[in-house]
N, C-alpha and C positions, 0 to 999 in steps of 0.2 A: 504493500500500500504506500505510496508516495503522498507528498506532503498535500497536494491539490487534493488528493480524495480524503484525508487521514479527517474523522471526526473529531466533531468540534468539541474542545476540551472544557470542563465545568469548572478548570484550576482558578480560572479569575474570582469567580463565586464565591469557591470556598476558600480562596484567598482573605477575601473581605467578610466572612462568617469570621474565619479565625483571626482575624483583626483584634474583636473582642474577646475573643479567648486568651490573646497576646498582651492584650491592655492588662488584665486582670490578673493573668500569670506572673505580668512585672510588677503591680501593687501587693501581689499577696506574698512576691519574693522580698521586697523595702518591707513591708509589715512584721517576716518575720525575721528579719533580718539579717536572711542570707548574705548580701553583699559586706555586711558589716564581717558580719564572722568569717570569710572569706580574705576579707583583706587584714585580719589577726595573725591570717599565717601566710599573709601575702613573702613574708621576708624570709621566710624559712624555705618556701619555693616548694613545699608538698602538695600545697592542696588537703583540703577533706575527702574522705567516702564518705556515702550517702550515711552511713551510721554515724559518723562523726559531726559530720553537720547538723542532722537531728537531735544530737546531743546537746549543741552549740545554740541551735534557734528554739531549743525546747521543747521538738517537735517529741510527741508517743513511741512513733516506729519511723523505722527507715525508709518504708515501702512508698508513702506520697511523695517524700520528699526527696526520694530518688526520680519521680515521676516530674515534680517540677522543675527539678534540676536539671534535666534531661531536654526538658520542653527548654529550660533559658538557653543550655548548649543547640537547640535548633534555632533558635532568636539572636546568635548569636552574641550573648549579654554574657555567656561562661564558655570554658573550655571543657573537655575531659582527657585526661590522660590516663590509660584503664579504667581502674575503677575513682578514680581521684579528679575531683573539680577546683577550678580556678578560676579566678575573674580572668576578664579579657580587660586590655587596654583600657579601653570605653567605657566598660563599666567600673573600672577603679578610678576612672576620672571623672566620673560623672552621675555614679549609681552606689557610692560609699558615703556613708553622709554627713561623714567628716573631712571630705576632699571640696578645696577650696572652691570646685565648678560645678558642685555637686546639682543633681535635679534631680535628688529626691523627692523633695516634698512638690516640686513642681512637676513629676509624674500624677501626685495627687489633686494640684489641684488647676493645670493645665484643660482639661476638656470640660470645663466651667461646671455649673449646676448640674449635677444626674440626673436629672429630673427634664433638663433641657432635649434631650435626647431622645427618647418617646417619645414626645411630640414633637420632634421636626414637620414631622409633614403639614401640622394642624399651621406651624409659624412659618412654612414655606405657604402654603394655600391662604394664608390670611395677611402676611407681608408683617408679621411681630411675634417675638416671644410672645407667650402666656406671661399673664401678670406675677402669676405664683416664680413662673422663672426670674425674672428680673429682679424679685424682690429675694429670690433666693441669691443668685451672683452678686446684690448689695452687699450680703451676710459674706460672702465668701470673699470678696473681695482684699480685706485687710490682708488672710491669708496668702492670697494669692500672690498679691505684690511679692510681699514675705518672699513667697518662694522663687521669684523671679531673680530675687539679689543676687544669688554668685555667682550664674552665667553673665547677666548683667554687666558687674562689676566689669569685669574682665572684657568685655567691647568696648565699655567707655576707656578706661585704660589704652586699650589699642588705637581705637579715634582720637583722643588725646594727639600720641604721638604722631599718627596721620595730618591732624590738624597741624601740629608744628612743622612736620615735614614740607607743609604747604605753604608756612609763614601766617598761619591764622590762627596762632595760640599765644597769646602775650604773654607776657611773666605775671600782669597782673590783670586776668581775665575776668570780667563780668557776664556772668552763664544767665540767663534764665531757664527752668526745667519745667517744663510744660507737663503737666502729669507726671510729677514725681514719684509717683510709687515708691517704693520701696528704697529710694534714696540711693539706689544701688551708680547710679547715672552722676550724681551731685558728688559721692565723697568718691568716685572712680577717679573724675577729671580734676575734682581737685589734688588726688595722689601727688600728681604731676606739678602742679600750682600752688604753695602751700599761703601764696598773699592773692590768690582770686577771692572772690565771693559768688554766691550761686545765689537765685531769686527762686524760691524750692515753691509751684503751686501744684496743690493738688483739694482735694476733696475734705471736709473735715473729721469725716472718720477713718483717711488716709492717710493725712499728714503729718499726724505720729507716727509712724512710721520712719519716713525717711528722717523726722528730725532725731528720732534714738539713733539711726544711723548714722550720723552725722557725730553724735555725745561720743557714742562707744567709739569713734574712733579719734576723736580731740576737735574736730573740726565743726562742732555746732555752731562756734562764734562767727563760721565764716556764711550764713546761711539764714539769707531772708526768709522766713517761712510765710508766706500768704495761704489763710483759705478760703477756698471757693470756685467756683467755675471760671477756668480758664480763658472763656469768653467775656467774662463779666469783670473778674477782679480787676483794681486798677494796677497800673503798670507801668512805668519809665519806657518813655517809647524812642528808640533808637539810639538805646543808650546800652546794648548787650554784643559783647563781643562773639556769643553765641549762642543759639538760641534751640533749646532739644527738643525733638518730637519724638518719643522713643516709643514705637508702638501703643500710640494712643490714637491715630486716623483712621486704624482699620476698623473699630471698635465707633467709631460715629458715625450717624447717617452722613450723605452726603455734604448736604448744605451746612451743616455743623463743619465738617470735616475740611473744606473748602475755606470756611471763615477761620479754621485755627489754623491752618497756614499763612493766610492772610495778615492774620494778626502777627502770627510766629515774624514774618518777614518785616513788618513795620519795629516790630521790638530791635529788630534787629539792625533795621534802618543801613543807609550804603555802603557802610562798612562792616558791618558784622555777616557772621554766615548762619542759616539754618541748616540743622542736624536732623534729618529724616531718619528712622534707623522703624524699616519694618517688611513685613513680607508679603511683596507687593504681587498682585495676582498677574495675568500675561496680559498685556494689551489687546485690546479687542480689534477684531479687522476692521481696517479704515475704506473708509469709500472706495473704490477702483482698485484695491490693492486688496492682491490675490485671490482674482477672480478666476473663474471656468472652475472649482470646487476645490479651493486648497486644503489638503488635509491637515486641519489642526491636531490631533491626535497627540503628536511628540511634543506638540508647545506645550500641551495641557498636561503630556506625563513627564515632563521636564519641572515640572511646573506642580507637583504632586503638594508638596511639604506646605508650600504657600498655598496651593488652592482648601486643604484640610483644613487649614488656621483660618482660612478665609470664610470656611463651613461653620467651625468654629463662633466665630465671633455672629454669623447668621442667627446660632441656635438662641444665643443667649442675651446678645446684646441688638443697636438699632442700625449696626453696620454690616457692609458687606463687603469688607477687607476696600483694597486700593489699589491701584495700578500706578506704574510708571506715566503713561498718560495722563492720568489725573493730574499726578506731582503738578507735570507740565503744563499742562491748561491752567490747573491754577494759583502757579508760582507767575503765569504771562501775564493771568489778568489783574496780581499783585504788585505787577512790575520789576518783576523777579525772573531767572531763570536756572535751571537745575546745570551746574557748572561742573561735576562731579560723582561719580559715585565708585564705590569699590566693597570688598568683603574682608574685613579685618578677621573676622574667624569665619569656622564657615557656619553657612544658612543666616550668617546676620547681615543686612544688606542695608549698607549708608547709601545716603545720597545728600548730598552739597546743595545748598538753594541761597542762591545773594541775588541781592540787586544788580539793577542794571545799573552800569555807569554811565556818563553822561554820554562817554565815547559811544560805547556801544548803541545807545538809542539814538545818537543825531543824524 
């Protein structure tokens, strides 16, 4: 049977069944705390058997937890070497939850309310979460930031030095952080900066947050906190040497979304630069371009990680993620243009937005 006749395979299907089985297999493994006991004997270089690590996380018998173990070595999240398991790279960097990039708890609380999920279809067919959702993602929200901090950390950190590599980081930088969350953005760039100041807004049952962030690490003095809506609070206008959107656009409807750019680039006024940093969906085809039936397909599976996030934020919130186009339409009609972008880690994607100068526009 050759490939033109060979039946058509169900693997996609049950790809996406075990999705959820996958999600679940990796919270029940951070619950019971395999990856922690795992990197206990990361330095001795053994590894556990399935009996040892049952031991370790608590578990009754060896039997499940040889079964879950088994499934993370197919998710590739462990290794096996006979009968003895080991983290992989990946997961000692990012699934032990005392490593500084860790995202454990933001395996928890990344795919927003659970409750949002069941009903996608009713808030696909009606254009809004259910009320019960939204008021659930309010509660979960403090969390959530919480958990976005040590990835976080760690881009701003890297945009920093991108920034100065560019000549757009002074010694004594005025930030404003637009949706501070978790502060992780304000005391990153400050690392770098120790005589900036940040302009930290965010929501008021968020904004604790990033200012503890800020204490725990000596730098609260350097950190305006404002609360309130981003749109509304008052503000020094073009007076920030830069200005962050850190994944806060995909999460607003449009016309919201459109105006905090707006605004972001006025703060930031003809010299400062806007900091976009989120996971922008694929551009939609433009008039006359790629016509007679262009197969989108590969942009859109290229395009997997950001289009999920982008599902994401549909289920729960009043956005539906953003495009690279957006950026640009509405950095033009700010008077701005997107001058820049690059990937400091990966799947975290900057983009540059400044004013035009005079040259430019005469």
């Amino acid at each position: 049977m050759n490939a033109a006749t060979a039946p058509v395979s169900p693997a996609p299907v049950w790809d996406v069944i075990n999705g959820f089985t996958s999600y679940w297999a990796l919270s029940a493994a951070l619950d019971l705390g395999v990856f922690d006991a795992l990197a206990k004997e990361a330095d001795a270089g053994t590894g556990l058997d399935a009996a040892q690590l049952a031991a370790a996380i608590g578990a009754a018998e060896p039997g499940p937890v040889t079964v879950l173990a088994e499934t993370l070595v197919a998710l590739d999240l462990l290794t096996a070497v006979e009968d003895r398991f080991h983290l992989t790279p990946a997961a000692e960097r990012f699934l032990v939850s005392t490593a500084p990039a860790s995202m454990a708890a933001l395996v928890r609380y990344s795919p927003g309310p659970q409750n949002a999920w069941p009903g996608l279809a009713d808030t696909v067919r009606t254009g809004a979460p259910a009320p019960t959702v939204t008021a659930d993602l309010i509660e979960l929200y403090p969390a959530l930031v919480r958990a976005t901090g040590p990835t976080q950390a760690g881009v701003a950190k890297a945009v920093a030095a991108e920034l100065e590599r560019r000549g757009l980081w002074p010694e004594q930088p005025t930030v404003v952080d637009l949706g501070c969350g978790s502060g992780a953005w304000l005391t990153g760039l400050l690392h770098s900066r120790p005589n900036g100041r940040v302009i930290a807004v965010d929501l008021p049952n968020v904004l604790p947050i990033a200012e503890q962030a800020a204490k725990d690490l000596g730098m609260r003095d350097q950190v305006i906190a404002v609360a309130g809506d981003y749109l509304e609070v008052t503000l020094p206008v073009a007076a920030a040497d830069v200005v962050v959107l850190a994944h806060v656009l995909r999460a607003e409807p449009t016309d919201r979304a459109q105006q905090l750019l707006s605004r972001a680039v006025e703060l930031a006024g003809a010299d400062g630069v806007v900091v976009v940093v989120d996971y922008t969906r694929p551009d939609p085809v433009r008039d006359g371009i790629g016509g007679g039936g262009e197969d989108r397909s590969a942009v859109y599976s290229a395009a997997r990680h950001e289009l999920l996030l982008s599902l994401t934020m549909l289920a729960s919130t009043a956005g539906l993620g953003v495009t690279v186009a957006d950026l640009r339409s509405w950095a033009e009609a700010a008077g701005a243009e997107l001058v820049d972008s690059f990937e400091p880690v990966p799947r975290q994607h900057v983009r540059l937005i400044r004013s035009r100068t005079p040259e430019a526009t005469s």
